[in-house]
Structure formats: C-alpha cells, structure tokens
C-alpha positions in Angstrom: 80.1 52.8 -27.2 77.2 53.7 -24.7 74.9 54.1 -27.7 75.8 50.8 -28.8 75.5 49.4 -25.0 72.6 51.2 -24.9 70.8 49.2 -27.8 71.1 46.1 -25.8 69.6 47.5 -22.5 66.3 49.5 -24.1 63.3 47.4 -25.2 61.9 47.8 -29.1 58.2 48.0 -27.5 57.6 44.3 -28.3 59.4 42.9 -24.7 62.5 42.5 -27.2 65.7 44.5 -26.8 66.4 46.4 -30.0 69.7 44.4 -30.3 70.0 41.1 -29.3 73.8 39.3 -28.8 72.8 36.8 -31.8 72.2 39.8 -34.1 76.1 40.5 -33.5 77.3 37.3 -34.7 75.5 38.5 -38.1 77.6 41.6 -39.0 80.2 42.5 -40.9 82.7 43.0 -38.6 85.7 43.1 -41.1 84.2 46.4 -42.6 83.9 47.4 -39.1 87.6 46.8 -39.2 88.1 47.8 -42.5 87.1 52.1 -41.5 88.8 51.8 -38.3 92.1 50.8 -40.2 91.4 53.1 -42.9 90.9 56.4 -40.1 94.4 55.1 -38.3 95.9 55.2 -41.4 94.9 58.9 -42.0 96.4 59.9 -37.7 99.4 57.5 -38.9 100.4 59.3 -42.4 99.6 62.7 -40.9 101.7 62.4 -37.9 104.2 60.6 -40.2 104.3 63.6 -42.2 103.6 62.4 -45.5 100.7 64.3 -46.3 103.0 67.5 -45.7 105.6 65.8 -47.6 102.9 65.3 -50.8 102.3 68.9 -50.1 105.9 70.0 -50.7 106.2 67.5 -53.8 103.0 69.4 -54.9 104.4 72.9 -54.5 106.6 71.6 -57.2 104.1 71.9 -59.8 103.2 75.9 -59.6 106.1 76.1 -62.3 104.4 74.1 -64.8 100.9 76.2 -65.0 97.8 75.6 -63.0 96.5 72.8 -64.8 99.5 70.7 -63.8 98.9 71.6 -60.5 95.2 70.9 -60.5 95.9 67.3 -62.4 98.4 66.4 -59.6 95.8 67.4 -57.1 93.1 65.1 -58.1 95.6 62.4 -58.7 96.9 62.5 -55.4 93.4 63.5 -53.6 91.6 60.1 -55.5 94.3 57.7 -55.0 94.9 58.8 -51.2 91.0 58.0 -51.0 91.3 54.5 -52.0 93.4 53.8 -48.6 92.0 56.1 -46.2 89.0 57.5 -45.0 88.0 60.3 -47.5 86.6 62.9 -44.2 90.0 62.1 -42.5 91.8 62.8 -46.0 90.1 65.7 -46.7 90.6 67.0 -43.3 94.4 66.5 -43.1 94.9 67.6 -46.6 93.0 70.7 -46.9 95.3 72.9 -44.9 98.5 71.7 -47.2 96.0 73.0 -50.2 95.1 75.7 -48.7 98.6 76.5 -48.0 100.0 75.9 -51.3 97.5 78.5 -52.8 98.0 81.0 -50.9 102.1 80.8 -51.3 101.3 80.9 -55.2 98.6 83.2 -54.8 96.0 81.4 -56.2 92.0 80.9 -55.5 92.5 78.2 -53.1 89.1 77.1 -54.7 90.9 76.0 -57.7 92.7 73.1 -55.4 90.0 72.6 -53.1 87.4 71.2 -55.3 89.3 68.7 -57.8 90.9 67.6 -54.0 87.5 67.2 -52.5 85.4 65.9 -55.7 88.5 63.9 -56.0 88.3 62.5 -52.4 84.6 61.2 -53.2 85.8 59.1 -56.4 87.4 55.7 -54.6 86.4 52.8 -57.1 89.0 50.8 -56.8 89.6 49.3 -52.8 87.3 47.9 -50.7 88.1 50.7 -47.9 87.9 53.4 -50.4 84.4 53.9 -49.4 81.5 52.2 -47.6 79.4 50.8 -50.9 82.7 49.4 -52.1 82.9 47.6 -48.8 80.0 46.3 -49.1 80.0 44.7 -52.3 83.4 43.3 -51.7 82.0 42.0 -48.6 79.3 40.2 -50.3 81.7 37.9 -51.6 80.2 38.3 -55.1 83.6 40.3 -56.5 87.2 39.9 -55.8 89.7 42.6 -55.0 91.4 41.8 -58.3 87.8 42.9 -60.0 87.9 45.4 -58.0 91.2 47.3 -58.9 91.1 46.5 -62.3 87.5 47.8 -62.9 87.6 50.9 -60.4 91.6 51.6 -61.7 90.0 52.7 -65.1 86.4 54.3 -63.4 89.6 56.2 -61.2 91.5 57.4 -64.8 88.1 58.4 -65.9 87.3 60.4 -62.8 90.8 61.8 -63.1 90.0 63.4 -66.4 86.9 64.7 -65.6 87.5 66.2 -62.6 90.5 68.1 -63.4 88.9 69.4 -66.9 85.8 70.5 -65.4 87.7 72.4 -62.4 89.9 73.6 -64.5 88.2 75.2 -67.3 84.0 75.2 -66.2 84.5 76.1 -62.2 86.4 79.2 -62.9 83.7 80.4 -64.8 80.8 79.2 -63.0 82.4 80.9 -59.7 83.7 83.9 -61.6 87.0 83.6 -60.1 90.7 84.0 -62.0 92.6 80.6 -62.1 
C-alpha cells in the first residue's frame, strides 16, 4: 500500500506524478479482485482442511501403482489451479505431497513435479492465471469459451504431464519411481 501511495506523491521528472487519480479510473479493478479472491480462497480451503482432506483421498491411490498416483496428482494439482492462485496452491499442497511420499516411500520428486507443472497449466477460468484474466477481461471471449476451450487444452496437459513425469523424469533424474 505505501508503494502504491507512494506513486501518487513522487514526480515522473516531467512536474507530473507518476500516477495520477484519473489513471485509476482506467484499470482493471475486477482482476484486481479477481487474485485477491483467488489467494482467500487458497487461506479459506487450507484452513477448511480440504487440501489435507485431498491429501488423504490421495493416499488412497499408493495401492493402485505409481502412475495412478501421479495421474491423480496432476488432476487434482491443474484443476485446483483453475480456482486459486497457483503460488498459494503449490504452497499449501506441497507439504500433503511431500507427506504422502515419504509414508509410501517414494521420491517425493515423482509428486512434486506433475503437482507443480500441473499448477502452471490453468486454461480454463479467468482466475486460473493472470493472461487468462486478461483476455477474459478484454471482453473479446466469454467464460463459456473459455471452459470449453481450456477444459480440452486442461485434458491435454493432463496427459502430458503425467506421461512425461512418469516415464522421462525418472530417467532424466536417475531416480527409482
């Protein structure tokens, strides 16, 4: 807030502030809105307990084989990314990873990148990340464009994601799935 206040106070060298109250009336305040919603969200569903909750659902999958559990991952990771910041998502859910490989003894690598690559892959919501804000912003697409378009860019990622980590990260990292 004082770096902001402090835009209006400080000249730009030309006897101008560097931001002037009519400049304000120009911005985007709804994807202002839009992040700050998005990073409540995250302090809301952590406090709730539901990312711990998704972590024990998760656990679930160590019976069906590593790939399950990687798939499941990725899902989870890119579709929690469409609602809420991905640095607050990946901040809240890294320890419930990190937890679940160590109980099953695994490379907590092998969760931790499909979650993270994962967490960088929200097509489909406006708040998913700041681009898709912006173009939804311009007026120029509508949300149903949007989720229809990003739900099938999402099913792609999914695939990808959980192949590659799966099969190519093991090897490139020399590490035992």
């Amino acid at each position: 807030i004082m770096g902001a206040t402090a835009l209006f106070i400080f000249p730009s060298g030309k006897g101008k502030k560097i931001l002037e109250w009519s400049d304000t009336t120009k911005m985007a305040w709804g994807i202002l809105l839009l992040f700050g919603g998005g990073i409540a969200l995250a302090a809301a569903l952590e406090k709730a307990g539901l990312i711990q909750t998704l972590g024990t659902w998760l656990a679930g999958f160590s019976g069906s084989g590593g790939f399950m559990l990687v798939l499941m991952v990725t899902v989870i990771s890119l579709f929690i990314s469409e609602v809420m910041s991905n640095i607050a998502q990946v901040i809240v859910f890294s320890p419930v990873i990190a937890g679940i490989a160590d109980v099953l003894g695994m490379n907590p690598l092998l969760l931790g990148i499909p979650m993270t690559l994962a967490a960088s892959c929200a097509s489909m919501m406006p708040m998913g990340t700041p681009p898709n804000a912006i173009a939804f912003a311009s007026g120029h697409i509508t949300l149903k464009q949007m989720v229809k378009t990003g739900f099938v860019m999402n099913l792609v990622a999914i695939i990808l994601i959980t192949l590659f980590c799966y099969y190519i990260i093991p090897l490139i990292l020399d590490y035992a799935s």
